[in-house]
One Martini backbone bead per residue (centre of mass of N, CA, C, O) as a GRO file, in nm:
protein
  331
    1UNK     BB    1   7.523   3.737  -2.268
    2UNK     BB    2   7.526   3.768  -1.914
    3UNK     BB    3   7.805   3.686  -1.696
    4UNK     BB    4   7.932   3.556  -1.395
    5UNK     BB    5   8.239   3.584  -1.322
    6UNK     BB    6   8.432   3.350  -1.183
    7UNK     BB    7   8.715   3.129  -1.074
    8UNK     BB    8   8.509   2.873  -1.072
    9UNK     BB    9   8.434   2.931  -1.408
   10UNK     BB   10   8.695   2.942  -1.554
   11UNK     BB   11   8.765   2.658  -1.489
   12UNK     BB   12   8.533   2.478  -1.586
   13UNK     BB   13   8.570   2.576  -1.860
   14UNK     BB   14   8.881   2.474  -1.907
   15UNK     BB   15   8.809   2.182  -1.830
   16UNK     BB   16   8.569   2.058  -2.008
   17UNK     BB   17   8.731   1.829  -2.129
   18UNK     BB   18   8.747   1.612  -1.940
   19UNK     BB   19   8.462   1.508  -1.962
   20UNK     BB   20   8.496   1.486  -2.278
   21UNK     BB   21   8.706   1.252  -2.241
   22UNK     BB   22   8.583   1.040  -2.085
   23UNK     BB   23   8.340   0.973  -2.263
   24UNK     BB   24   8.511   0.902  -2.527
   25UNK     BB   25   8.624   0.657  -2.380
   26UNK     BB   26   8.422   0.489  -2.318
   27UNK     BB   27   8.289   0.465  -2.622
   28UNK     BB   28   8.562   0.333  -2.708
   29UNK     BB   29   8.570   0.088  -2.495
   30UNK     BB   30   8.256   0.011  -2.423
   31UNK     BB   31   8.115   0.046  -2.127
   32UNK     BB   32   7.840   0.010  -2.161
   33UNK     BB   33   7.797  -0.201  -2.306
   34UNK     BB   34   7.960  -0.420  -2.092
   35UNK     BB   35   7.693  -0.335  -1.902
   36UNK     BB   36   7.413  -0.411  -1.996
   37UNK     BB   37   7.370  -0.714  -1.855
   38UNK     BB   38   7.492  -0.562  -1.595
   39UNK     BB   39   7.685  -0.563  -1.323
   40UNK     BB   40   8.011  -0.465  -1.277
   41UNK     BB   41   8.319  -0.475  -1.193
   42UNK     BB   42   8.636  -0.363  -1.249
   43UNK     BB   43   8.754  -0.637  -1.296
   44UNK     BB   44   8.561  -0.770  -1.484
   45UNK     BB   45   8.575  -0.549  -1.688
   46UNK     BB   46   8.875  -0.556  -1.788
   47UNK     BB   47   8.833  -0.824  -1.863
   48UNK     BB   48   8.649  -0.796  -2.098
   49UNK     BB   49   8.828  -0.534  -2.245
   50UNK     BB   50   9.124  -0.566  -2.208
   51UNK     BB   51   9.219  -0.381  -1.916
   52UNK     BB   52   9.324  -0.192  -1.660
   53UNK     BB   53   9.201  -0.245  -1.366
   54UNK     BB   54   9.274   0.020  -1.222
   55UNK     BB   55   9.206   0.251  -1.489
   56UNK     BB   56   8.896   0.144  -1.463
   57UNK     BB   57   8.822   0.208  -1.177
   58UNK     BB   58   8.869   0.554  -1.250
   59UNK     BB   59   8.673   0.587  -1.494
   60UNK     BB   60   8.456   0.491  -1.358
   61UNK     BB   61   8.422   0.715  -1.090
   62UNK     BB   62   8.396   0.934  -1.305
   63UNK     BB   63   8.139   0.881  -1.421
   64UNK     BB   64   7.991   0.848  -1.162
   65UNK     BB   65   8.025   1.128  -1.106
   66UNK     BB   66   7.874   1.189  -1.396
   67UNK     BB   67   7.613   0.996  -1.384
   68UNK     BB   68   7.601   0.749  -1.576
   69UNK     BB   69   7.672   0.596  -1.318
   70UNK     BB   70   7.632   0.346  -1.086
   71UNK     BB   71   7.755   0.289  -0.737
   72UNK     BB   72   7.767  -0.054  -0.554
   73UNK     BB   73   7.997  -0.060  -0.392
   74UNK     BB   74   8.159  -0.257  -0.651
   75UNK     BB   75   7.958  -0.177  -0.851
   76UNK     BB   76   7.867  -0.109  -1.180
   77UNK     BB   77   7.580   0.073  -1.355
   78UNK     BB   78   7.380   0.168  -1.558
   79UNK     BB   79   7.195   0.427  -1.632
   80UNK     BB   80   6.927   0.497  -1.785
   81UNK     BB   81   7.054   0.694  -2.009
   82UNK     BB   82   7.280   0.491  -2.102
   83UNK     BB   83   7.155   0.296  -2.177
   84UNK     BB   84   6.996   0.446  -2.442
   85UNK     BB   85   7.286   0.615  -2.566
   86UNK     BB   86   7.544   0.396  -2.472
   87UNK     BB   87   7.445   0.180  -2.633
   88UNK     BB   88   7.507  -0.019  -2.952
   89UNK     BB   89   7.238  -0.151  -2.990
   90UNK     BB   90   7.047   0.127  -2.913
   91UNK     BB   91   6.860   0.299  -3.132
   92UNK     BB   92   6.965   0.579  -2.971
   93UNK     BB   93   7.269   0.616  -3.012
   94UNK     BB   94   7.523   0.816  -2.924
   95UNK     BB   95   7.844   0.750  -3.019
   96UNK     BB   96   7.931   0.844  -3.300
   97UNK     BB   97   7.960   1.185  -3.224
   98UNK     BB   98   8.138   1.111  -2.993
   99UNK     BB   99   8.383   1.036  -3.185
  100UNK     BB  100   8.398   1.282  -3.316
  101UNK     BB  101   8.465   1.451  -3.104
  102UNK     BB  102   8.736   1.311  -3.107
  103UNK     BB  103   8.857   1.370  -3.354
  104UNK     BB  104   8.870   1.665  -3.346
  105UNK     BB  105   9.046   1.778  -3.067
  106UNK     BB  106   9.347   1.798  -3.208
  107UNK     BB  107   9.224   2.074  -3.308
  108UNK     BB  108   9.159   2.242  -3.112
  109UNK     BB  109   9.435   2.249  -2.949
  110UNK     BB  110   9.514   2.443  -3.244
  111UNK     BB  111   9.355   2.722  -3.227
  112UNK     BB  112   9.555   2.932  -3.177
  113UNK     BB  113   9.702   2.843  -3.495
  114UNK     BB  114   9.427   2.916  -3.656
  115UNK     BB  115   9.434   3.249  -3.577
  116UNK     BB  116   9.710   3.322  -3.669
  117UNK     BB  117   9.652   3.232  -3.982
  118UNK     BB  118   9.345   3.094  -4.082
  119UNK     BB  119   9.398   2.796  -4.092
  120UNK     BB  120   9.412   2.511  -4.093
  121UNK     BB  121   9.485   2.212  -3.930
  122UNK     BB  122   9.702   1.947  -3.850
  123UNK     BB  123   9.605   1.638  -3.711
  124UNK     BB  124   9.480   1.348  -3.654
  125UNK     BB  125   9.446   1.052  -3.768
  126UNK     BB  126   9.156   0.740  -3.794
  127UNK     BB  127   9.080   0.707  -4.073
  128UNK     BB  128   8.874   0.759  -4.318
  129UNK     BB  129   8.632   0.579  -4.264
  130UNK     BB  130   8.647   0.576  -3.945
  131UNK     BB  131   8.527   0.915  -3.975
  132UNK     BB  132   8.285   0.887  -4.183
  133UNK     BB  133   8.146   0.704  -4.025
  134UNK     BB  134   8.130   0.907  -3.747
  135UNK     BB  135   7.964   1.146  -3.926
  136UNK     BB  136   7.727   1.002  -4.045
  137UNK     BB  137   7.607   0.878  -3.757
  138UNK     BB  138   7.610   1.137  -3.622
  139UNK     BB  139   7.428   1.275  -3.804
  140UNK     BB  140   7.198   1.093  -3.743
  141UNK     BB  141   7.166   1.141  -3.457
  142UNK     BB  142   7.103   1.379  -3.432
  143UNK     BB  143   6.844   1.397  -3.647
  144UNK     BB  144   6.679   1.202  -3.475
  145UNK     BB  145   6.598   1.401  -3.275
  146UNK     BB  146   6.442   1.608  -3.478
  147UNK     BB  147   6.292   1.551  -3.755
  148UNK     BB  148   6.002   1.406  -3.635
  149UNK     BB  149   5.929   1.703  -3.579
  150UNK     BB  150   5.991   1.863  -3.818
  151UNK     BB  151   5.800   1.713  -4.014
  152UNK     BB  152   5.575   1.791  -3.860
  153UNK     BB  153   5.568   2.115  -3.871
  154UNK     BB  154   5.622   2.097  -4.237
  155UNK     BB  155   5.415   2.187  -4.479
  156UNK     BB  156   5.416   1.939  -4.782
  157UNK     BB  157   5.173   2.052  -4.936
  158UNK     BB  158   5.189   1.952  -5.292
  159UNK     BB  159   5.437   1.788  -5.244
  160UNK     BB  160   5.651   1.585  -5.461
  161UNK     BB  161   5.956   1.679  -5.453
  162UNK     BB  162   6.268   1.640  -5.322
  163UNK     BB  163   6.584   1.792  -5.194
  164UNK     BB  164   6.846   1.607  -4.989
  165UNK     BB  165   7.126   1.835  -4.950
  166UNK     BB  166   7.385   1.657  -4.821
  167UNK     BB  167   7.212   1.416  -4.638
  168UNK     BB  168   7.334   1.166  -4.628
  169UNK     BB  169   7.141   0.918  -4.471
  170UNK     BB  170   6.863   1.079  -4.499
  171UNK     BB  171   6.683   1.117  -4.260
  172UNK     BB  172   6.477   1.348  -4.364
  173UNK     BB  173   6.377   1.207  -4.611
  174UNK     BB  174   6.267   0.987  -4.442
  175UNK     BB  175   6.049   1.195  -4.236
  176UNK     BB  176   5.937   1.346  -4.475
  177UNK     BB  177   5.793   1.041  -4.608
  178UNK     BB  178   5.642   0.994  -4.365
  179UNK     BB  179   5.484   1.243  -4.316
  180UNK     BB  180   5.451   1.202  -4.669
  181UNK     BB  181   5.337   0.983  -4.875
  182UNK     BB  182   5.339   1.175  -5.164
  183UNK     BB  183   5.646   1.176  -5.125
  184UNK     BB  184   5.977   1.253  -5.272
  185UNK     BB  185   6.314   1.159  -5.284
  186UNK     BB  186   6.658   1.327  -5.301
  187UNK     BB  187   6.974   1.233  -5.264
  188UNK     BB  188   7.247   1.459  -5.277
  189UNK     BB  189   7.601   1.293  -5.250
  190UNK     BB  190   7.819   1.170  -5.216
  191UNK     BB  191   7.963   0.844  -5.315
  192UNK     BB  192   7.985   0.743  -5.029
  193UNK     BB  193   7.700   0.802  -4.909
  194UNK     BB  194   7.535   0.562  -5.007
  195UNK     BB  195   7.576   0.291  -4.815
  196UNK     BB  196   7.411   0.458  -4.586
  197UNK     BB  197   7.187   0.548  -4.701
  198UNK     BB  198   7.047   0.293  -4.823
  199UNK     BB  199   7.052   0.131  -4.513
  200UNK     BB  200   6.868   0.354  -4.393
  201UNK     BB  201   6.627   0.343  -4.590
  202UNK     BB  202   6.545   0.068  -4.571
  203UNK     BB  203   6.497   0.057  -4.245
  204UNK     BB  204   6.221   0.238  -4.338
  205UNK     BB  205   6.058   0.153  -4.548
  206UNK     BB  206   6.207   0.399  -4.858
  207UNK     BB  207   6.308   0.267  -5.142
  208UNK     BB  208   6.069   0.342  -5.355
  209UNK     BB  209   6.112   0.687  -5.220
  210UNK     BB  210   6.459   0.700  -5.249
  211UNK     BB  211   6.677   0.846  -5.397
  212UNK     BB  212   7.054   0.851  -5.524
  213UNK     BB  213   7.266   1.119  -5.621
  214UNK     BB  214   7.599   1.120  -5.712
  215UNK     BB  215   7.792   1.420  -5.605
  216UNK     BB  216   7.924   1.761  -5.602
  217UNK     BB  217   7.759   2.062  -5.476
  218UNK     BB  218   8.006   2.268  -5.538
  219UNK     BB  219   8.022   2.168  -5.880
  220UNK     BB  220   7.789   2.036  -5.942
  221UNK     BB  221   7.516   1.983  -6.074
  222UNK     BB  222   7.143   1.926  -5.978
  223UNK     BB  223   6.980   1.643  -6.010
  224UNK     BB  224   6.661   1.490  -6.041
  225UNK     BB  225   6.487   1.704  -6.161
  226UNK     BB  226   6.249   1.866  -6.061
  227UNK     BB  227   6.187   2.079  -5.744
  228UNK     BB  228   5.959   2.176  -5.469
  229UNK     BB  229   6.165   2.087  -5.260
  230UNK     BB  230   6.444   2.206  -5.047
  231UNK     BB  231   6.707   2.070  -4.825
  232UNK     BB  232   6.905   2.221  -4.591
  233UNK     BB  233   7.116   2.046  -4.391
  234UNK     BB  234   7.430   2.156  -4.307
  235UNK     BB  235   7.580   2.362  -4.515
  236UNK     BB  236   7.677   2.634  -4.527
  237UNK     BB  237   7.870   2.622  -4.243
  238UNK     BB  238   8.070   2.474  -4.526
  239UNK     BB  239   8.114   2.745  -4.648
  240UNK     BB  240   8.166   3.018  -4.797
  241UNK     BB  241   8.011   3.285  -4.954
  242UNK     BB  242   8.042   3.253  -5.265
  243UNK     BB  243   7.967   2.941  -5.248
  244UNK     BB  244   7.687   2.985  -5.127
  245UNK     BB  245   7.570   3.115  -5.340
  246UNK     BB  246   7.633   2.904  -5.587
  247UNK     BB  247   7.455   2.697  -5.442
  248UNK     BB  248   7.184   2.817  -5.466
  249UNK     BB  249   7.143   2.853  -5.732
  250UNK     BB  250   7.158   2.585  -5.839
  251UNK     BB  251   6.926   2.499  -5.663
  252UNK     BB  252   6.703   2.702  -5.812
  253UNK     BB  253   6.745   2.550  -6.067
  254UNK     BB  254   6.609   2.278  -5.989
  255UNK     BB  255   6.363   2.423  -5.968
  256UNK     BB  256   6.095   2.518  -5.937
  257UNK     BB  257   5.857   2.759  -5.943
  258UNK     BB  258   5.740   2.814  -5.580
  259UNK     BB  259   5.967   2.664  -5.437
  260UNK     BB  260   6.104   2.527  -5.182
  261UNK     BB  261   6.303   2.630  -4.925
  262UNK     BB  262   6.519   2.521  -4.703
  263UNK     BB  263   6.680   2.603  -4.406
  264UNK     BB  264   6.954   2.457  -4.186
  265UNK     BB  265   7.112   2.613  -3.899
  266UNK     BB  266   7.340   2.778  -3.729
  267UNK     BB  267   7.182   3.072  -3.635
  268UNK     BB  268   7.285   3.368  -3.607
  269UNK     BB  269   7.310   3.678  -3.479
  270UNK     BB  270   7.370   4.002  -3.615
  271UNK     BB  271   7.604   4.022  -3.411
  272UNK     BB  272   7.733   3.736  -3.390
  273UNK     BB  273   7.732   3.693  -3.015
  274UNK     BB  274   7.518   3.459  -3.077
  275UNK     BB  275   7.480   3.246  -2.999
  276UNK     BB  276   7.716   2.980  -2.833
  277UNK     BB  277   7.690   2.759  -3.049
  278UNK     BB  278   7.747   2.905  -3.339
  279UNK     BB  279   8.027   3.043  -3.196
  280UNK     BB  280   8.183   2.764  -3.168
  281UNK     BB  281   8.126   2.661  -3.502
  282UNK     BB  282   8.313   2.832  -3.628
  283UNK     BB  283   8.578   2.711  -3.499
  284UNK     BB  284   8.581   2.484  -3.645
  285UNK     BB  285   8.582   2.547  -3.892
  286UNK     BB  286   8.851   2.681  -3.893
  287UNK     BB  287   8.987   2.382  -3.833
  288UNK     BB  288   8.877   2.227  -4.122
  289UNK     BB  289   8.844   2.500  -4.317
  290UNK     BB  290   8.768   2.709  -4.541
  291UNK     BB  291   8.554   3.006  -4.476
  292UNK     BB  292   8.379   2.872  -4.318
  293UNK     BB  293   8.076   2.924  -4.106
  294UNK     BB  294   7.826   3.079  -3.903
  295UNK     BB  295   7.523   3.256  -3.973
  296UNK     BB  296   7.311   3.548  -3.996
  297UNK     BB  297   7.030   3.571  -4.093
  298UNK     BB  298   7.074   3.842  -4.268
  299UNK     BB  299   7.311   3.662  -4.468
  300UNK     BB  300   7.067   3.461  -4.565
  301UNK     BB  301   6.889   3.667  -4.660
  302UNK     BB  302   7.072   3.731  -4.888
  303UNK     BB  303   7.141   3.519  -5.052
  304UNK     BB  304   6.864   3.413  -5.131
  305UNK     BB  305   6.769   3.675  -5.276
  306UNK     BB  306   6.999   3.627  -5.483
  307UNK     BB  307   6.866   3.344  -5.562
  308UNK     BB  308   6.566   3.428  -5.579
  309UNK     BB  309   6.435   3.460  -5.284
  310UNK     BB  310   6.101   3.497  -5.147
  311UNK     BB  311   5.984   3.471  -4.858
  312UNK     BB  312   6.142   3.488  -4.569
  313UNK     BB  313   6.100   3.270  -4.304
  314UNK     BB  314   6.109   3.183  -3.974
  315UNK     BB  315   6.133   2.932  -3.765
  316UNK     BB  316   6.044   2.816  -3.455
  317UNK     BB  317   6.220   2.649  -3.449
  318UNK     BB  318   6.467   2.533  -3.184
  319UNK     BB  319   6.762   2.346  -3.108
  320UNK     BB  320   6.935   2.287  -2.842
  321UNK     BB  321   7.200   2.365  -3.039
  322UNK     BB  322   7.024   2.650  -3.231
  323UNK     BB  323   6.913   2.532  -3.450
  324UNK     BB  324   6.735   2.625  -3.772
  325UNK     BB  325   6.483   2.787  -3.975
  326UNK     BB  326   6.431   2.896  -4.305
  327UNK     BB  327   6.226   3.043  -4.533
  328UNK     BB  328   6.162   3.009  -4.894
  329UNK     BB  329   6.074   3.113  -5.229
  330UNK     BB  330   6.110   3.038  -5.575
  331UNK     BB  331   6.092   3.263  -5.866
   0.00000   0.00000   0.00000
């Protein structure tokens, strides 16, 4: 993509972490949450969240200013947007990813020695449980977002039998058993990962029909099966090439003949220089992981045949963040 840059164009980009740093502190403060039950200044939102009133009004000011908040005389009121997504108790809240993305900073930060090493960087701990906790609530907020469209696109018929390959909370497994009846499914992932996966199982009211196998899929086999549909859902761009055949492999091993893959991940173009989201993705993966980086449809399509699969095809769907599905039939 041919963009014209000037100087006022590479100051907003090298500056942009200011927004998203204003952004995480608000959502760590509960700024919107505090604010949900009316408009309060300055100085009354302060006291109530025990926070230097001067302070206060200046990170309130800089929302407002991103258009999150509305302010109006001296008293600041969230937008309808901000009300939506960004009170905690809001069923579509995406703060646990934003939560996510503040854990991550420490490493950006670090971008330049981990291009220089090629090793992952270490950064500041917010501490095992709380990280993991909003990487997998994070993780549903993304897929909340577009999970009940995919599954409504994804002609399921005929699939008795799901496996959704570190599913995390299950989102997928979810949407696709709402939207197939006939449908079952195995989340299959870490058992620290079950807590999280069997109360949103539950919240939607298909416990009966998901059930939880905990292992690490990158070294043990695949239980469960057979499947005739597995789902991968941002899992390759979390492992280097030669992890990702092997992982493909298991998968197809505990497939029937005949059944279907599905990758969905943010899938670069063959050159490799865009999208944009795909290839910013990549530099997180250095900063994470050994290895670990987004793929190309080409290099996707080449493990997938490595592990025997067949009629490979990309869904035209596409995801805000440009994440893609290819699918293909297991041999």
């Amino acid at each position: 993509m041919t963009r014209e840059w000037n100087p006022g164009k590479l100051m907003s980009v090298s500056s942009g972490y200011w927004a998203g740093c204003t952004l995480q502190a608000a959502v760590r403060l509960q700024i919107f949450t505090g604010l949900a039950a009316g408009p309060l200044t300055a100085k009354d939102l302060a006291a109530q969240l025990e926070s230097n009133a001067r302070a206060t009004a200046l990170l309130l000011d800089a929302l407002a200013a991103l258009g999150l908040l509305v302010k109006e005389g001296s008293v600041y009121r969230n937008c309808a947007a901000a009300a939506e997504l960004l009170v905690t108790h809001s069923p579509r809240y995406m703060g646990h990813i934003i939560l996510h993305h503040h854990h991550l900073l420490d490493g950006w930060a670090q971008l330049g020695e981990a291009v220089k090493t090629g090793e992952p960087v270490l950064r500041r701990s917010y501490g095992v449980e709380t990280e993991r906790e909003s990487f997998l609530l994070g993780m549903f907020n993304l897929a909340m977002a577009i999970a009940p469209t995919i599954a409504r696109e994804i002609d399921l018929d005929g699939c008795r039998r799901l496996l959704d390959l570190g599913g995390g909370p299950g989102t997928y497994a979810i949407h696709f058993c709402l939207a197939n009846p006939h449908l079952e499914a195995v989340i299959f992932d870490r058992s620290t990962t079950e807590p999280f996966a069997r109360k949103t199982v539950e919240r939607f009211g298909v416990s009966e029909r998901i059930s939880f196998a905990g292992g690490d899929f990158t070294a043990d086999e695949i239980g469960g099966g057979p499947y005739d549909v597995a789902w991968l859902s941002h899992i390759l761009h979390s492992n280097g090439w030669q992890d990702c055949e092997r992982l493909l492999a298991r998968v197809t091993a505990a497939m029937v003949p005949g059944g279907r893959i599905l990758v969905h991940d943010f899938i670069l173009d063959d050159t490799k220089d865009g999208p944009e989201f795909p290839a910013l993705f990549s530099l997180n993966m250095l900063l994470a992981n050994n290895g670990g980086r987004s793929y190309s449809e080409l290099e996707i399509r080449q493990m997938l045949e490595k592990a025997g699969v067949v009629d490979i095809t990309r869904y035209p769907f596409r995801a805000p963040n440009d994440s893609s599905i290819l699918a293909g039939v297991v041999r």
